[in-house]
ChimeraX commands (.cxc) that place a marker at each C-alpha (Angstrom):
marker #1 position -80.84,14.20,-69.33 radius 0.5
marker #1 position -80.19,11.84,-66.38 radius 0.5
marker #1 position -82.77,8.99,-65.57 radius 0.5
marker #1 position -83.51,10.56,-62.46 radius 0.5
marker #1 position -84.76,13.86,-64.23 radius 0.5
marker #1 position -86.63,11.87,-66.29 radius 0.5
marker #1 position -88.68,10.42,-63.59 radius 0.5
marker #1 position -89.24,13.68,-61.67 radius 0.5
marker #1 position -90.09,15.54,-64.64 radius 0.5
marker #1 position -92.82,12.59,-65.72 radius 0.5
marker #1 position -94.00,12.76,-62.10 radius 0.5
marker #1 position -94.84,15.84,-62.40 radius 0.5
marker #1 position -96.27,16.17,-65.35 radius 0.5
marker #1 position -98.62,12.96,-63.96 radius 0.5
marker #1 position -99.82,15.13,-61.08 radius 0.5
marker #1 position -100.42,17.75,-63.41 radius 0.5
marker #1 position -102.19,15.94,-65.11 radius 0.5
marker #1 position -104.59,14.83,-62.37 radius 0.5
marker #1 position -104.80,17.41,-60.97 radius 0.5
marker #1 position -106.32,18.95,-63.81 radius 0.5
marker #1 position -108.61,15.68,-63.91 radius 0.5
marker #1 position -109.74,16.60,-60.80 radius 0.5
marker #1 position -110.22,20.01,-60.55 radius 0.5
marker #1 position -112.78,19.92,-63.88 radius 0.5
marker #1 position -114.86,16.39,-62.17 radius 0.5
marker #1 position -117.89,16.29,-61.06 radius 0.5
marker #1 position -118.38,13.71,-57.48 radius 0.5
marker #1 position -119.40,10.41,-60.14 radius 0.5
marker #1 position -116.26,11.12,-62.27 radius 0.5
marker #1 position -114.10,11.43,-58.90 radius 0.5
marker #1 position -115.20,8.04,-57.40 radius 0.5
marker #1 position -114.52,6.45,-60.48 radius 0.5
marker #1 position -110.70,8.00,-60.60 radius 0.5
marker #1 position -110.56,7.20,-56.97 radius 0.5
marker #1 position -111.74,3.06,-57.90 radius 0.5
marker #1 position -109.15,3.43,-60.81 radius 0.5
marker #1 position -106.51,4.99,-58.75 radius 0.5
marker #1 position -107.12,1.78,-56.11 radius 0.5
marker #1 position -106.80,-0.61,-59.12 radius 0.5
marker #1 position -103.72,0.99,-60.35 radius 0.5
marker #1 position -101.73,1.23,-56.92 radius 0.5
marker #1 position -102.55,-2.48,-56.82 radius 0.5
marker #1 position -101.30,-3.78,-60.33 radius 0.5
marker #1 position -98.55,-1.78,-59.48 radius 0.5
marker #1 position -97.80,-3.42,-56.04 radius 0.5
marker #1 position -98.29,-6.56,-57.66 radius 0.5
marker #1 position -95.88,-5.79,-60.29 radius 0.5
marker #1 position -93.65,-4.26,-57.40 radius 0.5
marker #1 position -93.65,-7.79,-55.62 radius 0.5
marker #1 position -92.95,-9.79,-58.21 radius 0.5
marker #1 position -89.71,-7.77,-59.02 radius 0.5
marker #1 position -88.71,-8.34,-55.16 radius 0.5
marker #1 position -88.90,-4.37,-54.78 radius 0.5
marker #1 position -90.32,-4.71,-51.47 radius 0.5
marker #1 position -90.34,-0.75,-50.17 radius 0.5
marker #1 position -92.15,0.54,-53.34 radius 0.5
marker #1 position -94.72,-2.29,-52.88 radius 0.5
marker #1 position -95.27,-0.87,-49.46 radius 0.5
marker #1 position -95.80,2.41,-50.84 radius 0.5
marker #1 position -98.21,1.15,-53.44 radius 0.5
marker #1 position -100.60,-0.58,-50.93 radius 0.5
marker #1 position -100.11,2.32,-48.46 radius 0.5
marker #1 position -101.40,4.45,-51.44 radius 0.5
marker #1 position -104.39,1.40,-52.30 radius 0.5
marker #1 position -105.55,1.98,-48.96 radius 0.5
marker #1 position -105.71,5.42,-48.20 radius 0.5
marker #1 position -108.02,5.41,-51.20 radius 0.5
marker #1 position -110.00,2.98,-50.40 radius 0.5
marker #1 position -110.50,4.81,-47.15 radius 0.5
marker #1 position -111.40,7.93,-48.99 radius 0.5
marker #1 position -113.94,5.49,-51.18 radius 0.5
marker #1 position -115.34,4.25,-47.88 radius 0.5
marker #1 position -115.64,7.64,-46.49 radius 0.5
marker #1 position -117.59,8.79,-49.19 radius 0.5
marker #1 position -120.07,7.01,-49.20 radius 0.5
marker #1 position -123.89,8.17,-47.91 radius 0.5
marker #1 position -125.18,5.58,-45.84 radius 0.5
marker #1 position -128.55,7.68,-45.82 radius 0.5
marker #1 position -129.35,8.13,-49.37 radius 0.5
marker #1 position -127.31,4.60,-50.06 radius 0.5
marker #1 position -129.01,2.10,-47.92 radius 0.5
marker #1 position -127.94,-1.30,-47.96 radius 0.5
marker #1 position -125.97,-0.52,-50.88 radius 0.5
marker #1 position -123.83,1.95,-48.97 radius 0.5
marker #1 position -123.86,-0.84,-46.62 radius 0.5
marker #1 position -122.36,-3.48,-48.62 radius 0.5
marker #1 position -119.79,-0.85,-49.85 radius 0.5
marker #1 position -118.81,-0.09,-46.51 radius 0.5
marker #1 position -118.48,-4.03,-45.81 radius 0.5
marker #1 position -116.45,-4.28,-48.99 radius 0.5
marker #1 position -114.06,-1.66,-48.54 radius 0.5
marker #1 position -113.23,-2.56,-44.98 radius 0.5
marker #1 position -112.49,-6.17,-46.04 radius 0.5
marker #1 position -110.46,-5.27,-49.10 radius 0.5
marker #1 position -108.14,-2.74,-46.53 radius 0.5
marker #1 position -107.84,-5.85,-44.23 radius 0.5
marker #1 position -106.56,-8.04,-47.46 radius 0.5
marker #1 position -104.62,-5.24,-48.15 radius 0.5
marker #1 position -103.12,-5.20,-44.82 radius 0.5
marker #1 position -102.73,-8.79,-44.73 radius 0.5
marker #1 position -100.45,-8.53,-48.52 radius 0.5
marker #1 position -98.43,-5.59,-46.98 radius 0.5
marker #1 position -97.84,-7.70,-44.07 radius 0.5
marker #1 position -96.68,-11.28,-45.60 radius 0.5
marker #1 position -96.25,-9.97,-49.51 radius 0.5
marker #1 position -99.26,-11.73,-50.40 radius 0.5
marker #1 position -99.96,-11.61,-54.28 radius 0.5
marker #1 position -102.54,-13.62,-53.91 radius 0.5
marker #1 position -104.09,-11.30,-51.52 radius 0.5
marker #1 position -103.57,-8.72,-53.62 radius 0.5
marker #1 position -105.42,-10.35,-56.83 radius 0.5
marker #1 position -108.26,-11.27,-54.83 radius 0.5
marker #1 position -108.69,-6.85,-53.81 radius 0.5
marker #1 position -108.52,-6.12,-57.80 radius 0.5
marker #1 position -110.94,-8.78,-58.23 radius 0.5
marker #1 position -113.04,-7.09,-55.72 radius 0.5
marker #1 position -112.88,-3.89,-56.80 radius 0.5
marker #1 position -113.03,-4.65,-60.10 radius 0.5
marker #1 position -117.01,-5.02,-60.50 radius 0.5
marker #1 position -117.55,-2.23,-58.40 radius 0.5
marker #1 position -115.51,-0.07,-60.58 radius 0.5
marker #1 position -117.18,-1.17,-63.61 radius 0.5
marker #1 position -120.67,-0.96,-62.49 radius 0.5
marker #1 position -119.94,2.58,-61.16 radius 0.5
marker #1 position -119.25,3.31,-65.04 radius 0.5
marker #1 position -121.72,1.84,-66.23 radius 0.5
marker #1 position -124.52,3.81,-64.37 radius 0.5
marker #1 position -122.20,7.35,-65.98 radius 0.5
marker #1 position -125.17,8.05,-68.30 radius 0.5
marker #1 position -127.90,8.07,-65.77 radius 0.5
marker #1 position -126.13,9.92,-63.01 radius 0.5
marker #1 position -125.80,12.72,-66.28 radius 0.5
marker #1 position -129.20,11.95,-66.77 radius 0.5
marker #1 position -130.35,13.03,-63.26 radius 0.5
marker #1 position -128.26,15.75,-63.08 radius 0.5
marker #1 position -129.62,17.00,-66.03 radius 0.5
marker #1 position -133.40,16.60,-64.87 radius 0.5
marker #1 position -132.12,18.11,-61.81 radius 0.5
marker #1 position -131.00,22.02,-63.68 radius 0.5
marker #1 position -133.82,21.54,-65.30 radius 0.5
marker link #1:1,2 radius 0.2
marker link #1:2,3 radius 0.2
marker link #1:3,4 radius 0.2
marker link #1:4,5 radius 0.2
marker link #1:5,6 radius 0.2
marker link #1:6,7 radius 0.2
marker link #1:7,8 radius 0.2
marker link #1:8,9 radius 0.2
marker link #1:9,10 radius 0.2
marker link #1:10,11 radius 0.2
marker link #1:11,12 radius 0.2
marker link #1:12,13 radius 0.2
marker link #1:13,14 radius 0.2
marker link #1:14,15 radius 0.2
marker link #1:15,16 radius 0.2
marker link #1:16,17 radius 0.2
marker link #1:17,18 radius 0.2
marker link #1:18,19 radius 0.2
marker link #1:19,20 radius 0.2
marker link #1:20,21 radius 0.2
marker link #1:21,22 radius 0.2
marker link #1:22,23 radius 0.2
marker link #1:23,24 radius 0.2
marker link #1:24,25 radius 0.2
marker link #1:25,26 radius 0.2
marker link #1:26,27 radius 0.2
marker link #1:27,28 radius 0.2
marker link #1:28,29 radius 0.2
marker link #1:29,30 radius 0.2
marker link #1:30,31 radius 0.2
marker link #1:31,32 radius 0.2
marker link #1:32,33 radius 0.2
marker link #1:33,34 radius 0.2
marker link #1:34,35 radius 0.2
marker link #1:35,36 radius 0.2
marker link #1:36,37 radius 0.2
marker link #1:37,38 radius 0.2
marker link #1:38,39 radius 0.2
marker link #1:39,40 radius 0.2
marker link #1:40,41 radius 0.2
marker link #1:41,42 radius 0.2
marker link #1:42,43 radius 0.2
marker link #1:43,44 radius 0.2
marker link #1:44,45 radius 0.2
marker link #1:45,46 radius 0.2
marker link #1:46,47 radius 0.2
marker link #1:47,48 radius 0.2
marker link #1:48,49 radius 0.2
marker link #1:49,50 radius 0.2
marker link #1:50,51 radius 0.2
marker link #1:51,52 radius 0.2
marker link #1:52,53 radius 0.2
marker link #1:53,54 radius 0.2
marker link #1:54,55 radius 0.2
marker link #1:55,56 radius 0.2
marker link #1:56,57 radius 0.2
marker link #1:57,58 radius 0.2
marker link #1:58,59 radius 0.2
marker link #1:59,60 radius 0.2
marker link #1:60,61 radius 0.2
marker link #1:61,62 radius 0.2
marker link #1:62,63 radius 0.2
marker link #1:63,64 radius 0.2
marker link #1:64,65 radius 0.2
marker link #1:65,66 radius 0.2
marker link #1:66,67 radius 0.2
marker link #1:67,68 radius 0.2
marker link #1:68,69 radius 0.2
marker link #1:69,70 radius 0.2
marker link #1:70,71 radius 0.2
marker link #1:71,72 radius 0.2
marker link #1:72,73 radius 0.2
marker link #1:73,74 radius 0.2
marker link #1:74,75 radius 0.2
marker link #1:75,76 radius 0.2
marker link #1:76,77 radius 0.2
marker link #1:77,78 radius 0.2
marker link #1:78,79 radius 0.2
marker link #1:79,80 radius 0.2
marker link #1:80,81 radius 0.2
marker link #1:81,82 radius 0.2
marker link #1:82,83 radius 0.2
marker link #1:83,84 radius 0.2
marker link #1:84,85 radius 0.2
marker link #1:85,86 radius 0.2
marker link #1:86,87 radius 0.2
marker link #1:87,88 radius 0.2
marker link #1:88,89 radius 0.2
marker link #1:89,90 radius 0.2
marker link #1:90,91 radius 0.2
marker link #1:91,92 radius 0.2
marker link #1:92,93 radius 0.2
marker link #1:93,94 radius 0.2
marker link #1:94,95 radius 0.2
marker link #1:95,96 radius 0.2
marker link #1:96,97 radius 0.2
marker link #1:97,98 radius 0.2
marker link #1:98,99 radius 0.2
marker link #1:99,100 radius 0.2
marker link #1:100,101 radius 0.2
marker link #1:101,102 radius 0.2
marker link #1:102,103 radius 0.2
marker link #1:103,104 radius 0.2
marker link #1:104,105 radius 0.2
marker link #1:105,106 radius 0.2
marker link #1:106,107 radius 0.2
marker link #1:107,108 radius 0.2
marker link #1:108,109 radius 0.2
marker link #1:109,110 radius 0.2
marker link #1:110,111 radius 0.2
marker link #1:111,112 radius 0.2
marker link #1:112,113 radius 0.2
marker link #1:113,114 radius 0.2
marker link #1:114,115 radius 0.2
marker link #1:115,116 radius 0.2
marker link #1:116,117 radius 0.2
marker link #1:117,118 radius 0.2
marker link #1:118,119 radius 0.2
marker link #1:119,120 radius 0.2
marker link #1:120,121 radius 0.2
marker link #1:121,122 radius 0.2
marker link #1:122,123 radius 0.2
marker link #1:123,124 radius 0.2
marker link #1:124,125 radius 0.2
marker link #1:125,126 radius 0.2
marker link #1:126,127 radius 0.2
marker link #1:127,128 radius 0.2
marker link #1:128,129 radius 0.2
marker link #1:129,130 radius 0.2
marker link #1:130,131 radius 0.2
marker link #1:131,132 radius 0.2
marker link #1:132,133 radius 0.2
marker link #1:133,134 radius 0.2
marker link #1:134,135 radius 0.2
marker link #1:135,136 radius 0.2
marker link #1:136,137 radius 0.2
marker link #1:137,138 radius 0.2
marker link #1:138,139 radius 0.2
marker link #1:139,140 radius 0.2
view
């Protein structure tokens, strides 16, 4: 099997594979693949830069952005408040960072999005068992 096989056969068994992921999620489980997704497309335009592979880097923060776009679109500035404020603050200044790495390969940039994110993602996992919890009281 050729190298090139290789690859397209594990890309699609990766979108498979999320696809799956997302088909069986309920909306808390899809923000937090959507925050992980971000994070990954990141480490991997990091990664990208440092190897010099500038196009693929391109790709990866194109990819970084669009979901942070679909993060910021999803949020519900009604129910959310000033949290869905912040958010929405957040994710337009991480796109502009993003923006700003694309534009002058900025790795520093690029740390300082993950380190952004980063919280965010982990306090969205950490509040897992009382979004079950309230969706639980809610059947009931």
């Amino acid at each position: 099997m050729t190298n090139a096989y290789m690859r397209q056969a594990s890309a699609m068994y990766q979108q498979t594979r999320a696809g799956g992921r997302v088909e069986g999620a309920d909306p808390h489980q899809l923000i937090a693949m959507l925050l992980d997704g971000a994070l990954e497309r990141i480490a991997q335009a990091r990664a990208l830069l440092r190897h010099g592979d500038v196009p693929n880097k391109g790709a990866m923060i194109t990819r970084a952005v669009a979901i942070v776009g679909e993060l910021r679109a999803s949020l519900n500035h009604e129910a959310g408040g000033v949290l869905a404020q912040r958010l929405d603050s957040l994710y337009d200044y991480v796109t502009r960072r993003l923006l700003i790495a694309q534009l002058n390969n900025d790795d520093q940039a690029l740390a300082e999005c993950a380190r952004l994110l980063e919280p965010v993602r982990d306090g969205w996992n950490g509040i897992r068992d009382a979004y079950l919890a309230g969706r639980a009281g809610n059947a009931a």
